[in-house]
C-alpha positions as a Python dict, from the first residue, in 0.01 Angstrom:
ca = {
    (1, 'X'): (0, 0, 0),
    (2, 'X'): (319, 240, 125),
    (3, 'X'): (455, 197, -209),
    (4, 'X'): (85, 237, -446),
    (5, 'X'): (113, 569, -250),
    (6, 'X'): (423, 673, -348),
    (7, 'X'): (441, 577, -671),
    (8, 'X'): (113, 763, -708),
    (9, 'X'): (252, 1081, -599),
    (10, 'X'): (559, 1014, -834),
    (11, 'X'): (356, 1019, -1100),
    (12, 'X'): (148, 1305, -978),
    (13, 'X'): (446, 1535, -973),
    (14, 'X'): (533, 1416, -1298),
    (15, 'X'): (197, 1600, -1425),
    (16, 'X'): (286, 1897, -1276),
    (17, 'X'): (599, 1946, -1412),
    (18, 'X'): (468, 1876, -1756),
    (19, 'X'): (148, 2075, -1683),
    (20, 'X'): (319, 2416, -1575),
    (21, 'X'): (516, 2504, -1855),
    (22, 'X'): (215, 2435, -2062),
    (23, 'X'): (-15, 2627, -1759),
    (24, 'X'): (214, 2930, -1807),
    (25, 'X'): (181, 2923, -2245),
    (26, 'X'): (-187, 2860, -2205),
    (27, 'X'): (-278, 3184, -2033),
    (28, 'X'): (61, 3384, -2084),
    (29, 'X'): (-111, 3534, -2417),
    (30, 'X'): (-496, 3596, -2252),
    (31, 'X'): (-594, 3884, -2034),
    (32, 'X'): (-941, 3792, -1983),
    (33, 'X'): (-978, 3647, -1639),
    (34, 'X'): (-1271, 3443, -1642),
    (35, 'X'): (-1087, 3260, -1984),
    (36, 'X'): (-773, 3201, -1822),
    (37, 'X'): (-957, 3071, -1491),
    (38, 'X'): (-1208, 2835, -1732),
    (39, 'X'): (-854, 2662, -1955),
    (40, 'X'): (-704, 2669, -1604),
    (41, 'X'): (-936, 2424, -1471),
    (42, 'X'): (-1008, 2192, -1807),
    (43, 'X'): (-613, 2154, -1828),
    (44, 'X'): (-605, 2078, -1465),
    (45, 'X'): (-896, 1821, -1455),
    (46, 'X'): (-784, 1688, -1776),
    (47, 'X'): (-417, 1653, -1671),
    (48, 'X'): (-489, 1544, -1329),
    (49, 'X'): (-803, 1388, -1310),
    (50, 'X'): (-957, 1559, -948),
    (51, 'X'): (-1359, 1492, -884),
    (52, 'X'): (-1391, 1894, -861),
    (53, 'X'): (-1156, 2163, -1003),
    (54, 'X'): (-1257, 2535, -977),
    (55, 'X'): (-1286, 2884, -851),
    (56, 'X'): (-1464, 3105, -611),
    (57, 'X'): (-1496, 3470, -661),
    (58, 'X'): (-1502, 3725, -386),
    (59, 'X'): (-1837, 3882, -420),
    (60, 'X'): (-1893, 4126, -113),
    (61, 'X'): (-1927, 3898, 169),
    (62, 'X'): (-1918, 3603, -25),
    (63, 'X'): (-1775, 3360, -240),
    (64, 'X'): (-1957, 3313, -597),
    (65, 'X'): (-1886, 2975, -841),
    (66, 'X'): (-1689, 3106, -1134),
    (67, 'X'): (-1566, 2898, -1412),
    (68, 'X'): (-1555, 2496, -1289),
    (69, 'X'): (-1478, 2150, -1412),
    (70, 'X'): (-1697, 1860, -1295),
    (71, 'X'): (-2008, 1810, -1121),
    (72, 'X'): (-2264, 2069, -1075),
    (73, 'X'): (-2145, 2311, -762),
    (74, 'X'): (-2250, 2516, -492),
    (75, 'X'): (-2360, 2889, -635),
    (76, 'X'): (-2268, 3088, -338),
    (77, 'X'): (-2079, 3024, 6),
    (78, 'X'): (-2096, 3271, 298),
    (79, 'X'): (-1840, 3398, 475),
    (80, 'X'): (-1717, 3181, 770),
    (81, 'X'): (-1830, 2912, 650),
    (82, 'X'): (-1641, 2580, 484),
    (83, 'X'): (-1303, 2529, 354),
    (84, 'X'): (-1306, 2784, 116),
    (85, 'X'): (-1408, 3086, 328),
    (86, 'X'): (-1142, 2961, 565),
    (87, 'X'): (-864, 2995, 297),
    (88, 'X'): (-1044, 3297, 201),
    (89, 'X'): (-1020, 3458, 512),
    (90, 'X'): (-718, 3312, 641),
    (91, 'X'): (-510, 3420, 277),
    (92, 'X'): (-356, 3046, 339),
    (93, 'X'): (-388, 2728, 126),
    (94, 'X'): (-627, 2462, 336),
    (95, 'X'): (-561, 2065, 293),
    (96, 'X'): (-861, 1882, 413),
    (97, 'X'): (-761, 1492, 397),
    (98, 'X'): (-1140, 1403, 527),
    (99, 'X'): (-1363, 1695, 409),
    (100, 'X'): (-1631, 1506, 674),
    (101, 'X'): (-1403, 1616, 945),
    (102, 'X'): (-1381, 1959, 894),
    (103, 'X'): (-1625, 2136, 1074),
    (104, 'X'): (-1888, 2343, 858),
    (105, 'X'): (-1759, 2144, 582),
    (106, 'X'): (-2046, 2259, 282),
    (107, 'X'): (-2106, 1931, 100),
    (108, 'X'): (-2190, 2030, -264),
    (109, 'X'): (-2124, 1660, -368),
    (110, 'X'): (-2184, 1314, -182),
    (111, 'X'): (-1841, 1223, -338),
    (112, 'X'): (-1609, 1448, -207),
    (113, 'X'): (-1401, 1299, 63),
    (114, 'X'): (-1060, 1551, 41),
    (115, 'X'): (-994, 1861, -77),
    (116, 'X'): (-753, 2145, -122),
    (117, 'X'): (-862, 2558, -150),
    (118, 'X'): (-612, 2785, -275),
    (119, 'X'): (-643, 3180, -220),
    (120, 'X'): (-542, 3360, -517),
    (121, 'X'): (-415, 3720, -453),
    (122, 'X'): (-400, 4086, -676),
    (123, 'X'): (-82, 4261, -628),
    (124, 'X'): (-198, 4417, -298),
    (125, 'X'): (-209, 4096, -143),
    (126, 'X'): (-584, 4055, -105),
    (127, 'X'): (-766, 3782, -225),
    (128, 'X'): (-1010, 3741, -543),
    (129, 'X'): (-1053, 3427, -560),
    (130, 'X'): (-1043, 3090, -470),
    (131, 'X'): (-859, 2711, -638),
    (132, 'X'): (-1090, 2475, -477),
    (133, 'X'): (-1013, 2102, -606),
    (134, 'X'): (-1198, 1800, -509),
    (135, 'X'): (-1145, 1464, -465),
    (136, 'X'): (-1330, 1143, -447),
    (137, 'X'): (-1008, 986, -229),
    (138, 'X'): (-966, 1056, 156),
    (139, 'X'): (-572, 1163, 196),
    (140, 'X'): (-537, 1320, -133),
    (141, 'X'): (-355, 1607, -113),
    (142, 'X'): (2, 1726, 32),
    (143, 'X'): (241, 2016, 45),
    (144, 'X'): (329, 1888, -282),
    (145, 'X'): (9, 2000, -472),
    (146, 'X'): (7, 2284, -277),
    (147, 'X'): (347, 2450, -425),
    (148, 'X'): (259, 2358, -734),
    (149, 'X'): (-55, 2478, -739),
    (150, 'X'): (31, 2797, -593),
    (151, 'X'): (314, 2855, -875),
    (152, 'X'): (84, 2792, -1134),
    (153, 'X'): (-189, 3014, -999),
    (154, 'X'): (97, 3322, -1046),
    (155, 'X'): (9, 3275, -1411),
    (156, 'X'): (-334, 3390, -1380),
    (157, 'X'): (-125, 3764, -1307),
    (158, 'X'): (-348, 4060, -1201),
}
């Protein structure tokens, strides 16, 4: 089992370093926002096949669904509420291995078991939006997907 595990997350970090370069030509020539955010997530979800890739936008005191890969989502989330509002208000990447463990957890699918939420930040340091990614596995996520995440998510720019 030890070694299914790490050859899993071999492999995963093999997509990511063949996914950013690619991440970084795919939205390098695009200023639009919501385009780069909507071929973030299909190269992401195509590359790395998550239950649930996409992003929350800070809307007043809330967090809207913006462009998304996967099952039908949640439309809004308040403030103070789930994994995303925490790494919304926190400006810090969460890692949920049991999504059923975190308290105020907002189940938009029956399948979700783990999950990571990424703040994304303007040049002043305040968040816009969210990365939140899904997955149908308990344990999925680790520093690992974080950095790389987060060094992809630069490409997105202002």
């Amino acid at each position: 089992m030890a070694e299914s595990i790490e050859i899993q997350a071999s492999s995963r970090i093999d997509k990511y370093n063949e996914l950013n370069p690619q991440m970084q030509g795919l939205l390098s020539g695009e200023s639009n926002r919501v385009a780069n955010m909507a071929n973030f997530c299909a190269a992401l979800k195509q590359t790395i096949d998550f239950h649930w890739v996409g992003f929350y936008l800070v809307e007043g005191d809330e967090l809207v669904l913006g462009p998304f890969q996967g099952p039908v989502a949640c439309t809004r989330l308040r403030r103070g509420k789930g994994v995303c509002a925490a790494a919304w208000e926190e400006k810090t990447t969460q890692i949920v291995p049991d999504v059923h463990a975190f308290p105020g957890h907002i189940a938009c699918s029956e399948f979700s078991q783990s999950e990571i939420v990424v703040p994304v930040f303007n040049s002043n340091r305040q968040v816009w939006a969210v990365l939140d990614i899904d997955s149908d596995q308990k344990n999925d996520f680790s520093k690992m997907d974080q950095k790389h995440l987060e060094a992809m998510l630069k490409y997105l720019g202002e």
